[in-house]
C-alpha positions in Angstrom: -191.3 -25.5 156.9 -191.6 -29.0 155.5 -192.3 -30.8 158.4 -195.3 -28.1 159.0 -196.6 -28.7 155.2 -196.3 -32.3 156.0 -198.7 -31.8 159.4 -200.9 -29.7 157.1 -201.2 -32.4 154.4 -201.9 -35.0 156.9 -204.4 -33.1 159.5 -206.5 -32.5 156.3 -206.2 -36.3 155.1 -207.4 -37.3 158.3 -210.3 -34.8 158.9 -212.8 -33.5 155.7 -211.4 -36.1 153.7 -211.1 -39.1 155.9 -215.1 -38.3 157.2 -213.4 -37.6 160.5 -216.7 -36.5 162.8 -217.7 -33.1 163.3 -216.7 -32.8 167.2 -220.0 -32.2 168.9 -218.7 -28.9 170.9 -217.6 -26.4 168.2 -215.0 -23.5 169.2 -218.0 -21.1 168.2 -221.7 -20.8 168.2 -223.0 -22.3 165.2 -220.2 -23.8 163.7 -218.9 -27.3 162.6 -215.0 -27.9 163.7 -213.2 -31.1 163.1 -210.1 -30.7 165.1 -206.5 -33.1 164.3 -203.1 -33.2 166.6 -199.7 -34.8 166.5 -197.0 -34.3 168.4 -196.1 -30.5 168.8 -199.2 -29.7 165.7 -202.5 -29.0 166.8 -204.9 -28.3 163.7 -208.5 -27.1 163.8 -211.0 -26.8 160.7 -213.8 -24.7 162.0 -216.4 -24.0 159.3 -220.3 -22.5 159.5 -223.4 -23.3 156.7 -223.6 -26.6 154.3 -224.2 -25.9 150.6 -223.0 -22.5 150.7 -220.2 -22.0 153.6 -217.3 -19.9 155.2 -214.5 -21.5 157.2 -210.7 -21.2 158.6 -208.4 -24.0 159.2 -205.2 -22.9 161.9 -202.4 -25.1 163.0 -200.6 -24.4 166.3 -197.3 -25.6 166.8 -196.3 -25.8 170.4 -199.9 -23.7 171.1 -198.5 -21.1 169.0 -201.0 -20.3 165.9 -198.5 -20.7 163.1 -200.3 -21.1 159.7 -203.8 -20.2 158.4 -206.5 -20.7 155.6 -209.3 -19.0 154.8 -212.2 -20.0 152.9 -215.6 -19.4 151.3 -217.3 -22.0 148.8 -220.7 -22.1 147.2 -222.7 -23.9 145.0 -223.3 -22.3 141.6 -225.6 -24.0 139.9 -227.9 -25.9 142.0 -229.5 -27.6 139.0 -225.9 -29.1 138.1 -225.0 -30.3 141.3 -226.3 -29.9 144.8 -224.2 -29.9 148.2 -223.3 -33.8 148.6 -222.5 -34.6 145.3 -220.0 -32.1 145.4 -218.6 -32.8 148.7 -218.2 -36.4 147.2 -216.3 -35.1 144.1 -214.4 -32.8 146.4 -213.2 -35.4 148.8 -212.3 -37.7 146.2 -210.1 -34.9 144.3 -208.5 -33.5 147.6 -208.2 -37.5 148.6 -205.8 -37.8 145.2 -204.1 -34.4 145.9 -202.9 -35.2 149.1 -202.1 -38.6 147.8 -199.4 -36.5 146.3 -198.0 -34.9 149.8 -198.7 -31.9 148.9 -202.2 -29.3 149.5 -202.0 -26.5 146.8 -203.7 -26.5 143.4 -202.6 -26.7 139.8 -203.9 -29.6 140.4 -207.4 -31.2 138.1 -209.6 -34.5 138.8 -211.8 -36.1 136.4 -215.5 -37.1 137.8 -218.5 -38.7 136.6 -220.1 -35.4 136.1 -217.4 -33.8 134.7 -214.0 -31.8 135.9 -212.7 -30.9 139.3 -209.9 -28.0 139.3 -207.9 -26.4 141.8 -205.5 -23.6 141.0 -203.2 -21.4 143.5 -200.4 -18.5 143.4 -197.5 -18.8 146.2 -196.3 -21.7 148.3 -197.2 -22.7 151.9 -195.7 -19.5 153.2 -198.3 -17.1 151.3 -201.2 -18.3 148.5 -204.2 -17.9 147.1 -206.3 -20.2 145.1 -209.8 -21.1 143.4 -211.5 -24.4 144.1 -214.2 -25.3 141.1 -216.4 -28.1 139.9 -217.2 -28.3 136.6 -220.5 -30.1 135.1 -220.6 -30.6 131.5 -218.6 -27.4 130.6 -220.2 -25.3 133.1 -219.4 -24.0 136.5 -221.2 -25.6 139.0 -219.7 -25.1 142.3 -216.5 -22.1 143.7 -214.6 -21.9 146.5 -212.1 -19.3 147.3 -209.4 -19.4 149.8 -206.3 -17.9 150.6 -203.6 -17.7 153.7 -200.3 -18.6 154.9 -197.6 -18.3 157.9 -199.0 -16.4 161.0 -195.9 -14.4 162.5 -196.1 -12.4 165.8 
């Protein structure tokens, strides 16, 4: 399990957060997918809209789907913050997370415009968490997502 939490943490480094490019032929019609590998892991983040989005991120080990996330995020409060300043704050905050080695919340990040939190029930295994911007006080920007081993 380690050594797949370890792919997990570094796949999503290396893609969203590292500004890897969005492959030019997505898996789906429509659809944005930044894909990662090493060794036996294969991970793809496949994700459709901009400011207000759905996605699901799988990693295959040995071309067996293994682990999945889930996720839907949205902007708020358009007047607070619109879709690239919080894609800035999030890649910045999920930048310092897995600066940590690890991808699950309890987890905060102070920004110019005010607080990034992330907080998730379970482990790798099986979770569920809330993603949230915060600009002055207020909610600005949510993102829900939730998954976990896939078994056959």
């Amino acid at each position: 399990m380690r050594l797949l939490e370890q792919f997990i943490v570094e796949a999503k480094a290396a893609c969203y957060v590292g500004g890897k490019v969005v492959e030019p032929r997505a898996s789906r019609h429509g659809a944005h997918d930044l894909n990662y590998a090493r060794g036996a892991f294969r991970y793809l983040d496949s994700y459709f809209g901009g400011t207000d989005f759905i996605g699901q991120e799988v990693v295959w080990k040995d071309e067996e789907p293994v682990w999945a996330l889930n996720y839907y995020g949205r902007i708020l409060d358009p007047e607070g913050i619109d879709g690239q300043r919080a894609g800035n704050i999030i890649q910045k905050a999920l930048g310092a997370l897995y600066q940590e080695g690890r991808f699950l919340g309890g987890f905060t990040f102070q920004h110019p415009l005010g607080e990034y939190v992330d907080e998730s029930v379970g482990d790798a295994a099986s979770f569920q968490g809330i993603e949230r911007i915060l600009v002055g006080g207020r909610l600005a920007y949510r993102l829900d997502y939730h998954g976990g081993l896939i078994k056959p």
